[in-house]
C-alpha positions in Angstrom: 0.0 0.0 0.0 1.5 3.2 -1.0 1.7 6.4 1.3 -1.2 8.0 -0.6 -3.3 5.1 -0.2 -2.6 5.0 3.3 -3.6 8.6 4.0 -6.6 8.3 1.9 -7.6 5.3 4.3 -7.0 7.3 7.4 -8.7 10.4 5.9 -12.1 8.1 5.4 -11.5 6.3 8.5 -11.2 10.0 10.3 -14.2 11.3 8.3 -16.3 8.2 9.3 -15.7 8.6 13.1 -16.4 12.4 12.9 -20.0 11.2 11.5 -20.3 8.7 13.9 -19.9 11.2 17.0 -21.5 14.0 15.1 -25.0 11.5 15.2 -24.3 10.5 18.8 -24.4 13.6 20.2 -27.3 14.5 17.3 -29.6 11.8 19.4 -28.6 12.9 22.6 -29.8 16.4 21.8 -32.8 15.2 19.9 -33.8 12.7 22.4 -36.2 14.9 24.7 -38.1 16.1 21.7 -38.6 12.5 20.6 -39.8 11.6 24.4 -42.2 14.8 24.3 -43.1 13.7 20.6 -44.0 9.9 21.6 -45.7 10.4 24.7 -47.8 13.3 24.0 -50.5 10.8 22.4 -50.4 8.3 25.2 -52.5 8.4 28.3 -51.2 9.0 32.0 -51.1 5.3 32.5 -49.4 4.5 30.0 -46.7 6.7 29.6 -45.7 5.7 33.3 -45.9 2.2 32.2 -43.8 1.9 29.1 -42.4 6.0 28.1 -40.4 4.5 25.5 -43.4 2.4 23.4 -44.1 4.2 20.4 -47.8 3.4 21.1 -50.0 3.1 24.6 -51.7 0.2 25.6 -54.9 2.3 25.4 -54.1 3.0 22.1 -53.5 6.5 20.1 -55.3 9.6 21.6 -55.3 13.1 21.7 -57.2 13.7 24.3 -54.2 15.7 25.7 -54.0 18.3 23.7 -57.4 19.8 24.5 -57.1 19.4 28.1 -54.3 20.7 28.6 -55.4 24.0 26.2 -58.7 24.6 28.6 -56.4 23.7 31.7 -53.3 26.5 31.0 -56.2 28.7 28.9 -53.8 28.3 25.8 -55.5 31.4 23.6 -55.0 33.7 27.1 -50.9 32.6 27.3 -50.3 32.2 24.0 -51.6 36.2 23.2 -49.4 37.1 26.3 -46.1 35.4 25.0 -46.8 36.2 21.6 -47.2 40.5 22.4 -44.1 40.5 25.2 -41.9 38.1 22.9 -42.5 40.2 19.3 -42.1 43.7 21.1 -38.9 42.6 23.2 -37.9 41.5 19.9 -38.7 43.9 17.6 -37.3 46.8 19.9 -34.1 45.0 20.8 -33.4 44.9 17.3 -33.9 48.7 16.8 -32.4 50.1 19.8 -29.3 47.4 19.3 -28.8 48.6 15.8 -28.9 52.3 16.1 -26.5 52.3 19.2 -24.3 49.8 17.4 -24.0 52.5 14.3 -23.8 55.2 16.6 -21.0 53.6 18.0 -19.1 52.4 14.8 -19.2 55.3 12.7 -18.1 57.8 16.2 -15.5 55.4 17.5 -13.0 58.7 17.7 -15.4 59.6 20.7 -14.1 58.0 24.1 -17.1 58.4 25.1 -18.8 55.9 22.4 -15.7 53.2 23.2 -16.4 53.9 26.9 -20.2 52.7 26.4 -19.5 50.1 23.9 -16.1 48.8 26.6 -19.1 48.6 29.1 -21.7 47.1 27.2 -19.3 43.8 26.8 -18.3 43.8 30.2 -21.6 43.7 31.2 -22.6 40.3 29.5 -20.7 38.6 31.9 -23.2 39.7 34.5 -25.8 37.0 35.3 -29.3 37.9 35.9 -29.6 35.9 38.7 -27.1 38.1 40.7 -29.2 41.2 40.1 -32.6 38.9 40.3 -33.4 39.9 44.5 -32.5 43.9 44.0 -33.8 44.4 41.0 -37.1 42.9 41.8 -37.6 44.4 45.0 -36.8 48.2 43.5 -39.1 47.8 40.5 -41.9 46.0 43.1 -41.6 48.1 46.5 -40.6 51.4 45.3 -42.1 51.7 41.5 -44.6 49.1 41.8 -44.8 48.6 38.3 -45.3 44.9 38.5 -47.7 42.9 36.6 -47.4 44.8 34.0 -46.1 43.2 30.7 -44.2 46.8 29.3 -41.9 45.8 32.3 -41.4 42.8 30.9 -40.8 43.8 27.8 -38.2 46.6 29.1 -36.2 44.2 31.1 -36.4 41.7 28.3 -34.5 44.4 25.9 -32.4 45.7 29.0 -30.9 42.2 29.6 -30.4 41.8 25.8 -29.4 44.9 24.3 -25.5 44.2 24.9 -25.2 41.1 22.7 -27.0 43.0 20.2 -25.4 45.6 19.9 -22.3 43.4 20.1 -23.4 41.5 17.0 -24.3 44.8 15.1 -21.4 46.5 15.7 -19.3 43.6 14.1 -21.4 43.7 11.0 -21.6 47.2 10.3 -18.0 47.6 10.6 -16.7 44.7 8.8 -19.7 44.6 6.0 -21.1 47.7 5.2 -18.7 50.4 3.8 -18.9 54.3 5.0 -18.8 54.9 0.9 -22.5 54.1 1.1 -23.6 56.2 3.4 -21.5 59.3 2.2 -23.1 58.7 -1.0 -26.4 58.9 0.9 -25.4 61.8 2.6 -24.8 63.8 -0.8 -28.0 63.3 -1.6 -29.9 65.0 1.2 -30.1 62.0 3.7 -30.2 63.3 7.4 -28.2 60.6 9.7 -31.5 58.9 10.6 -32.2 58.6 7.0 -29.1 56.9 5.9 -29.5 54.2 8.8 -32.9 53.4 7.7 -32.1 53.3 4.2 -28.9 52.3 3.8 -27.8 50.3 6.7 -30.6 49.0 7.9 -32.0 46.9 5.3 -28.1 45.5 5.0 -28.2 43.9 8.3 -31.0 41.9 7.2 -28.6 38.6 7.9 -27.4 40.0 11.1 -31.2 41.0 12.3 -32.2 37.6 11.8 -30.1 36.0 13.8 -30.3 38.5 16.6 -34.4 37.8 16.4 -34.1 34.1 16.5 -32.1 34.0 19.6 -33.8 36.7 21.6 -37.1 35.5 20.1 -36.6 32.1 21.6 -34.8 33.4 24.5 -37.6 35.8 25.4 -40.9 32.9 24.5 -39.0 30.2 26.6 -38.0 32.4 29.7 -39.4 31.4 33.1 -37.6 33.1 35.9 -37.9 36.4 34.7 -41.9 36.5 34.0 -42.4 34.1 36.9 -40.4 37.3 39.2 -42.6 40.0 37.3 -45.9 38.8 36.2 -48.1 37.3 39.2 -51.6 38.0 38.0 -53.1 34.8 35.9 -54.2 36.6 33.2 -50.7 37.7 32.2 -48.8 34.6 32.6 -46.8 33.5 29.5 -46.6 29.6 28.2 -43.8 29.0 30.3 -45.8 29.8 33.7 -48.6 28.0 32.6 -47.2 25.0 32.3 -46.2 24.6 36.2 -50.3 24.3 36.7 -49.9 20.5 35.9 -47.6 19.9 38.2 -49.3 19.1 41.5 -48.3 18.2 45.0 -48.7 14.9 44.8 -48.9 13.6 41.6 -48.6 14.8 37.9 -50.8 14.4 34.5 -47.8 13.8 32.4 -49.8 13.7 29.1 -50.7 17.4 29.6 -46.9 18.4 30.8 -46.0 16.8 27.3 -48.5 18.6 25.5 -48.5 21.8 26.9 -44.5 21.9 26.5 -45.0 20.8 22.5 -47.7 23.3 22.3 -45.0 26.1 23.6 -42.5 24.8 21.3 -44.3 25.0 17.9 -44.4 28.5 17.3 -40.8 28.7 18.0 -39.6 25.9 15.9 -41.7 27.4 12.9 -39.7 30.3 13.8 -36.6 28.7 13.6 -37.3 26.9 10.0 -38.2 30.0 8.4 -35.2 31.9 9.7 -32.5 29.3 10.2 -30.6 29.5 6.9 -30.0 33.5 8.1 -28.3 32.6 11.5 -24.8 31.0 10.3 -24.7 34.1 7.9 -25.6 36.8 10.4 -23.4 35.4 13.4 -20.5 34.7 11.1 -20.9 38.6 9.9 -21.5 40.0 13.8 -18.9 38.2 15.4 -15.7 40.5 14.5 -15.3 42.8 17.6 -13.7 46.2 16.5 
């Protein structure tokens, strides 16, 4: 066998074991949605009996899925997850991409590299260590709890750094000042060249950053769980915790109240996925 042959050999042999640990770890991420899949159409019985048959002993049913809609009042959560998630959302992007230009095309102000030097030191702060202070002032002293425009204020306030981390990278390294001192000689103001010019260029970047917040903001319990108290304003995520009892728990409505939640989400996610390898490849160069 001739050294070229023999590298070939260990090139396939190499290539094969990549695959082969690339679908291990694919079933050991995939394996709780399969679970959740399979057992949402059993009954309680049976998924405590056998939760890895593909079918109950009682046979196929979807029973589940309206019980558990009338139990966590679907419609009520669903309209409260969907408002708070698409406004966090929506102004995250905004206020994440103005700042981020702001910031790029002023970096000669210390001020701007002070704000922006902050801004990424402060994404290694964890919410929880500011969960018991931050709480208490918005609760005791502004009581402005249970109220979902707090929500949706902490949401962006928690998120705006990564943004703006994101946006910064792709405006510097993709979208060339030529552009915009075009715009300017022909009458665009400075909010007019962002919403012409850079704005709809970001369109990668601005995916990606509404994917992750989107699914960051619809799946988030501790944070709505802290702020919203009041039944009529819980989100999915709250909801859920109503079929878990004392005592004992009706796992076919946990199962399809959590696929319920996750739907939406993962429609999301197939619609906007082919944007998020682009968009954090294109945000990821700090300047």
């Amino acid at each position: 066998m001739t050294e070229n042959e023999k590298a070939a050999r260990q090139k396939k042999i190499a290539h094969v074991c990549m695959w082969i640990v690339l679908l291990l770890l694919f079933f050991c991420f995939i394996f709780p949605f399969i679970m959740v899949v399979i057992n949402v159409f059993k009954t309680k019985g049976d998924i405590v009996k056998d939760p890895l048959a593909l079918i109950g002993a009682h046979g196929f049913t979807l029973e589940n899925f309206p019980n558990a809609m009338k139990k966590m009042k679907f419609w009520t959560v669903f309209f409260n997850s969907l408002i708070i998630t698409s406004c966090a959302t929506v102004l995250t992007i905004f206020v994440s991409s103005m700042m981020a230009f702001v910031i790029v095309r002023n970096g000669r102000w210390k001020f701007c590299t002070l704000i922006f030097s902050l801004m990424i030191a402060s994404m290694v702060i964890p919410f929880q260590v500011l969960m018991v202070p931050l709480v208490s002032v918005y609760g005791g002293i502004f009581n402005v709890l249970n109220h979902r425009i707090t929500l949706i204020l902490l949401h962006v306030g928690f998120s705006v750094s990564m943004a703006v981390f994101m946006f910064h990278g792709a405006i510097k390294t993709n979208i060339p000042i030529a552009l915009e001192e075009a715009a300017t000689i022909d009458g665009c103001s400075r909010w007019q060249t962002w919403w012409k010019v850079v704005f709809p260029l970001l369109k990668p970047t601005i995916a990606t950053v509404g994917i992750i917040n989107a699914m960051a903001y619809w799946n988030d319990y501790l944070l709505p769980s802290l702020v919203l108290t009041k039944k009529e304003l819980y989100t999915i995520p709250i909801a859920t915790q109503a079929f878990y009892g004392t005592y004992s728990t009706d796992l076919g409505l946990v199962m399809a109240a959590l696929l319920l939640a996750m739907l939406p989400i993962l429609i999301l996610y197939v619609f906007l996925q082919r944007y998020i390898v682009e968009g954090v490849a294109s945000g990821a160069v700090k300047g």
